[in-house]
N, C-alpha and C positions, 0 to 999 in steps of 0.2 A: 517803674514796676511792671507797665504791659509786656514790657521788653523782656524783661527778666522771665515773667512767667512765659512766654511765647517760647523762650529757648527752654525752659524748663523741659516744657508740652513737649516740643520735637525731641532732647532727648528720650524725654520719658517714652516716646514711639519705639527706641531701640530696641526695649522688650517686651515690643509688641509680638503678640500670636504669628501673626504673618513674619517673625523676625526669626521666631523660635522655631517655627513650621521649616522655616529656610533653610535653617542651622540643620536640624536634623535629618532634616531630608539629602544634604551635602554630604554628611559623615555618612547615612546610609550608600549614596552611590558609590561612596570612595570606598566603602567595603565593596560594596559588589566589583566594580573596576578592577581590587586584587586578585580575589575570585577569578574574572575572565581573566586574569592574565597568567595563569597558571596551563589556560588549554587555549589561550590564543598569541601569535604574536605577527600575524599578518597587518600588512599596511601600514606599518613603520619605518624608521628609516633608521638603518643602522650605524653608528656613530666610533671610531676609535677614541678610546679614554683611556691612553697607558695601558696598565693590565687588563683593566674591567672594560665590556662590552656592555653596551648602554642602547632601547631602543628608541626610538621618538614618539611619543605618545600620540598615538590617532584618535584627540578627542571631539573628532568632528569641527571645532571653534578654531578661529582666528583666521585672518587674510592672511594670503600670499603662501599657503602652506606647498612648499616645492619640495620633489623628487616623492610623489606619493608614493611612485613604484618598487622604492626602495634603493639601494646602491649606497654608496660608501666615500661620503665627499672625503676628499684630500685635505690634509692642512690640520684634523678636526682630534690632534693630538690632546692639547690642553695644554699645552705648555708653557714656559715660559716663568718670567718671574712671580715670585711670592708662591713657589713650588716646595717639597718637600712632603709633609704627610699629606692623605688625600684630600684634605682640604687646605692646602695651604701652611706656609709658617715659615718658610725659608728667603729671607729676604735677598735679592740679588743672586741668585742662584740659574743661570741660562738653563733651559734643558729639563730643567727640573719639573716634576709632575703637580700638574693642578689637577688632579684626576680626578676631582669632580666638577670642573669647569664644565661639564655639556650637562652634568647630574637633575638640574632643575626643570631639563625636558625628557626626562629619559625615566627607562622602569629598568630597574637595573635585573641582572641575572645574576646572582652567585656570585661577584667577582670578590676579591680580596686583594689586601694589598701585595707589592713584587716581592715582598719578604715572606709574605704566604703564615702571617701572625697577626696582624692585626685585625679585627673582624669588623664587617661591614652590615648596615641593615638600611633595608630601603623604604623609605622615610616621606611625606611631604612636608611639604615646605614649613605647617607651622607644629607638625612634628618634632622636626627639627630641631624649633624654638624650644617644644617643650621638653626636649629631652637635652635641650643648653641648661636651662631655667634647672631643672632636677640635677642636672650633674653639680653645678654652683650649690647648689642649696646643700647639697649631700657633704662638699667640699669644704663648705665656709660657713657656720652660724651666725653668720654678722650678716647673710644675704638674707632680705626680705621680700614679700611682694606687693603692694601697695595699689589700691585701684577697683574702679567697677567692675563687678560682677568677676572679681579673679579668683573667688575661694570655689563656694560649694558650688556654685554655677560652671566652674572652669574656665570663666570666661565668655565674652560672644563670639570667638573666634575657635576657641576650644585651645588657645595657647597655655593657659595655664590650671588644663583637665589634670585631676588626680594629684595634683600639688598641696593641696587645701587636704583632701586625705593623710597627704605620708607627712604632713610637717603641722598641720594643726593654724589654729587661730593666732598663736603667739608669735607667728611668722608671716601670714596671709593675712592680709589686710581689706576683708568687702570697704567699702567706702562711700558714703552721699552721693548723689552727680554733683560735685563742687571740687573741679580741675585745680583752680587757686588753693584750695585750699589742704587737699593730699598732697599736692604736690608740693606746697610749703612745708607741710608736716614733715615730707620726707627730706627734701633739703634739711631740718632739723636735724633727723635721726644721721642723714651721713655725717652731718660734723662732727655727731657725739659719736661714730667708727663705725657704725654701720652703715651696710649696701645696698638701699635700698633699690628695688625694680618697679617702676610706677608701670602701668600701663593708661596711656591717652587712649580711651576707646576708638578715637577716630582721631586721626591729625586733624583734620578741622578744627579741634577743640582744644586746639594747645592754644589759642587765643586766650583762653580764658586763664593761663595760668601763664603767660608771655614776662611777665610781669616778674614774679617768682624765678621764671631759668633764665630768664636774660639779664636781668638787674642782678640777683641773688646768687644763682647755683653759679652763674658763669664769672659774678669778679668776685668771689671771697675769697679765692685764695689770692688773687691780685689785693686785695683791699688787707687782707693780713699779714702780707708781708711773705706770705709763703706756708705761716704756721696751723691754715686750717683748707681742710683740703673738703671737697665735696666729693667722695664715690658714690656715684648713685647713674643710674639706667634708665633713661625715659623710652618707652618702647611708641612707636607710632605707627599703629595699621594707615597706610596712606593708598590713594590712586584708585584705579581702575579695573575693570577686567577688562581686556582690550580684545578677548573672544567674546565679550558680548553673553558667556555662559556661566554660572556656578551661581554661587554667592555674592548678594555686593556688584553685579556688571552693572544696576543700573540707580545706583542709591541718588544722583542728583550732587545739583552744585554744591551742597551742605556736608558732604559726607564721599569727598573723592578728589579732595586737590590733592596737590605733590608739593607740600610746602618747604620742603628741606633747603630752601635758598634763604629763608628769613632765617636758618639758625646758619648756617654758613657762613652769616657777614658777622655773626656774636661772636665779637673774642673772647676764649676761652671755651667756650662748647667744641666738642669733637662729633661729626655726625658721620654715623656709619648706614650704607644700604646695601647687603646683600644679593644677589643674586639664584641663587643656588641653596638647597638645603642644607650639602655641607658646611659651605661658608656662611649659612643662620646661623649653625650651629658655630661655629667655631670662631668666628667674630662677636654673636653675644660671651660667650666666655672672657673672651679678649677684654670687651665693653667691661661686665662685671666686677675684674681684677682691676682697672684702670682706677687710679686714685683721684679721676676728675670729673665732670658731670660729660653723660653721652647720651645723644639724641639717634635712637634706633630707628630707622627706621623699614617699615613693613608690608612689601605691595602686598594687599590683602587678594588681589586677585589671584593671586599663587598659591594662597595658602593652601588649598585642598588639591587644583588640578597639578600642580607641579612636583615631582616626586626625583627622589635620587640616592644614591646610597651617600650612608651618611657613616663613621666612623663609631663606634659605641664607646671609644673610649675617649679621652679628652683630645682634642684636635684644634687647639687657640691657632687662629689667624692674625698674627701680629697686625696692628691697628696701621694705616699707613702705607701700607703695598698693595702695588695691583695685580690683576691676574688676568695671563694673556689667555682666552676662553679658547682660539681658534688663533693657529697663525698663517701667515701671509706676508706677501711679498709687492702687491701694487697699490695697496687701500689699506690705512686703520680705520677704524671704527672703534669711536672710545663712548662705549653706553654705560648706564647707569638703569638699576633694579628692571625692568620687566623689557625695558628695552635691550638688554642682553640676549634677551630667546629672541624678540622681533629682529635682533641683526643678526645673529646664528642663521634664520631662517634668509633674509637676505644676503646673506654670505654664500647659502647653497645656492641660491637662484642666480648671481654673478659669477661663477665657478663654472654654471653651464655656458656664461660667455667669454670662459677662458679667463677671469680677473681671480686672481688670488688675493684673498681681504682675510685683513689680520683684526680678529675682534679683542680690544681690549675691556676689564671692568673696574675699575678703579678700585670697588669693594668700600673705601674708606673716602666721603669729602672732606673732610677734616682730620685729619692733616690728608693732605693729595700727593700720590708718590708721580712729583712733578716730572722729576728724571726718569720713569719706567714709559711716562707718555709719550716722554720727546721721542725718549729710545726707539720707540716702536714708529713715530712718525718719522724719524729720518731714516728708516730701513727705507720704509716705504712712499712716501713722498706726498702721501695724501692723507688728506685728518676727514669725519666724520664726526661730529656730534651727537647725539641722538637721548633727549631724556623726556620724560612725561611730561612736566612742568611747563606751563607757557612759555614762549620763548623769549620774550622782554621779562631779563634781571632774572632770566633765568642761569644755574648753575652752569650750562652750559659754554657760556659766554665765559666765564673762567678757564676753563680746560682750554676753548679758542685759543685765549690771551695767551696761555699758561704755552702754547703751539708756536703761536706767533711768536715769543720771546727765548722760547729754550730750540723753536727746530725749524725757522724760519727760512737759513738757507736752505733748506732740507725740501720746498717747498716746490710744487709744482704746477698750484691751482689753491687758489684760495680755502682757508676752512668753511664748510658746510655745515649748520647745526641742521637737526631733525628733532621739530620740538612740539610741542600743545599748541593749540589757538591759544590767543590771549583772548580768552573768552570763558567763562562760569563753562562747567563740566554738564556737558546736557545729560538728563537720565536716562536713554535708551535709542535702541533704531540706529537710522543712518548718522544723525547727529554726532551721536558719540562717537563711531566707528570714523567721522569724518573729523572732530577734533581731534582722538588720539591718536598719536604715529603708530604706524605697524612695517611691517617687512618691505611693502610698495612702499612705501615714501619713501624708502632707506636705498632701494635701488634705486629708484627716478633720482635723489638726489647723488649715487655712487655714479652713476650715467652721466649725468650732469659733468661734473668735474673732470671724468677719466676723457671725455671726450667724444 
């Protein structure tokens, strides 16, 4: 019972004053931020994205920020596969536009798509989400939302602001702090046809309901033969903020792992992690319509400083393909969620030593579009790793394998991961900035290999 009430205590801290003060104070800057960006666009860095001009956000945060001065790295197209609308959808498609592949560092300008019809709006990152969550809902009655503080609060993230308004109580779900037990509720309701959308307020706390999506949501349709299927969305705010700024940089080792390797080894779960706000946006859709259970997940450090345009109209990212963000020709780099901007940003600082580095994003660990990896490591001849998570049994060690066995000839220099200390997430300072990888590690270890 001490136990029990001790974890109660700490969540119940989440809606603490200094929780809410945060929150509000965040959504305030990120207004003003639009504001200036309307009479300012100095100290950026200018990016090619297909049609749209994208510029790099100078928000003072993160290590290793290169080319402050501005200029225009090569390579920084977006292309490649799982191209097609601006966010993705076209599977095996060369050439083809991710044209929001740079979108999750960038403020965009007016652009639209080369058809000059589909309209764009520029969005952060948990925008995004909430403007996935609203289009599904609009689209489908059978989608619900399920979770703390997701109706009349909007959430503590603000992912699911204004939901609880346009759709009411018979669809928005506030709920106890008792993980196990919404999240049972909601396995329920998918089997009887509906969709439900839980949100974990912190990945930490899918412990408490592990039980539920690993036993339950992930064998019933194996355990029935086929005949009862589980649609349902676990969304999970996870990680860090690796500038050390916004929301959430310094919540402590309770409230900032990167767990998505404990569902990756569960057969039957599909985990998906984003990058980008178009691809929030357009993979939660994907996630929703999927007739199996999916474990979202959501660097919450992005949610406010990360911005991009995002497509207003529906834009599903087929589950399973990746997206090459930046291409190249001597070095991949296959990252995953916030480690994609930290290798963008190391991608520009080896370009000034003449390397051209190809950043891949998987977009989806479950299923992993094994063949787009190879592809891209045997252009190039060298693999990088690079994910938040500690680096023992971390995801990354699969993608390695997944290198070693599909592009081995291909090989020039052994794989390189760029990964967490195996060590509890420190809450602030140098601590943290020295656990979690950034842009330096990624060179020191691109250097490393190239020679």
């Amino acid at each position: 019972m001490g136990s029990n009430s001790a974890s109660a205590s700490v969540r119940s801290g989440r809606r603490s004053k200094r929780v809410v003060d945060a929150v509000r104070e965040q959504r305030d800057q990120t207004v003003d931020d639009r504001q200036l960006e309307q009479n300012e666009t100095a100290g950026g860095v200018v990016v090619a994205a297909e049609s749209s001009s994208v510029v790099l956000a100078d928000d003072g945060g993160g290590p290793s920020r290169s080319n402050e001065g501005g200029g225009r790295p090569r390579g920084g197209d977006g292309g490649g596969r799982g191209g097609g609308r601006a966010c993705g959808g076209i599977p095996g498609e060369p050439g083809a536009a991710a044209t929001a592949g740079l979108g999750f560092i960038a403020r965009a300008r007016g652009s639209r798509s080369s058809e000059g019809v589909e309209t764009m709006t520029n969005k952060t990152f948990v925008e995004a989400i909430n403007a996935g969550l609203h289009a599904e809902m609009e689209r489908d009655e059978r989608v619900l939302l399920v979770g703390l503080d997701v109706g009349r609060y909007g959430g503590l993230f603000t992912a699911t602001q204004g939901i609880y308004d346009r759709f009411g109580s018979d669809r928005v779900f506030d709920t106890p702090i008792s993980e196990a037990g919404f999240t049972g509720a909601s396995i329920g309701l998918a089997m009887e046809g509906f969709r439900p959308v839980v949100e974990i307020q912190f990945a930490d706390f899918a412990t408490v309901a592990f039980d539920q999506i690993t036993t339950i949501a992930a064998k019933m349709r194996f355990l029935s033969g086929g005949a009862t299927n589980v649609p349902m969305v676990i969304r999970m705010p996870f990680g860090v903020n690796v500038t050390e700024g916004g929301y959430m940089a310094g919540a402590g080792p309770h409230h900032s792992q990167s767990p998505e390797a404990w569902f990756c080894h569960c057969a039957g779960l599909k985990v998906v992690m984003p990058s980008d706000p178009a691809d929030a946006k357009g993979l939660l859709q994907a996630a929703i319509r999927d007739d199996g259970p999916v474990m979202y997940f959501e660097q919450k450090g992005m949610y406010q400083r990360v911005q991009g345009e995002v497509p207003d109209d529906d834009c599903v990212v087929p589950l399973g393909v990746a997206a090459v963000k930046r291409k190249g020709t001597d070095l991949t780099i296959v990252a995953t969620g916030m480690m994609v901007e930290q290798s963008l940003l190391a991608a520009e600082e080896l370009e000034a030593d003449g390397v051209s580095v190809e950043v891949v994003d998987p977009r989806t660990l479950v299923p992993l579009d094994r063949e787009g990896i190879c592809a891209s490591v045997r252009k190039t001849g060298r693999a990088i790793v690079a994910h938040e998570a500690p680096m023992t049994g971390g995801f990354g060690g699969e993608i390695a394998a997944t290198i070693a066995e599909g592009a081995f000839d291909a090989l020039k220099a052994p794989v390189r991961r760029v990964a967490g200390f195996d060590s509890p997430v420190p809450a602030t300072g140098d601590l943290l900035q020295l656990t979690i990888p950034n842009a330096a590690r990624i060179v020191d270890a691109a250097r490393g290999i190239l020679g």
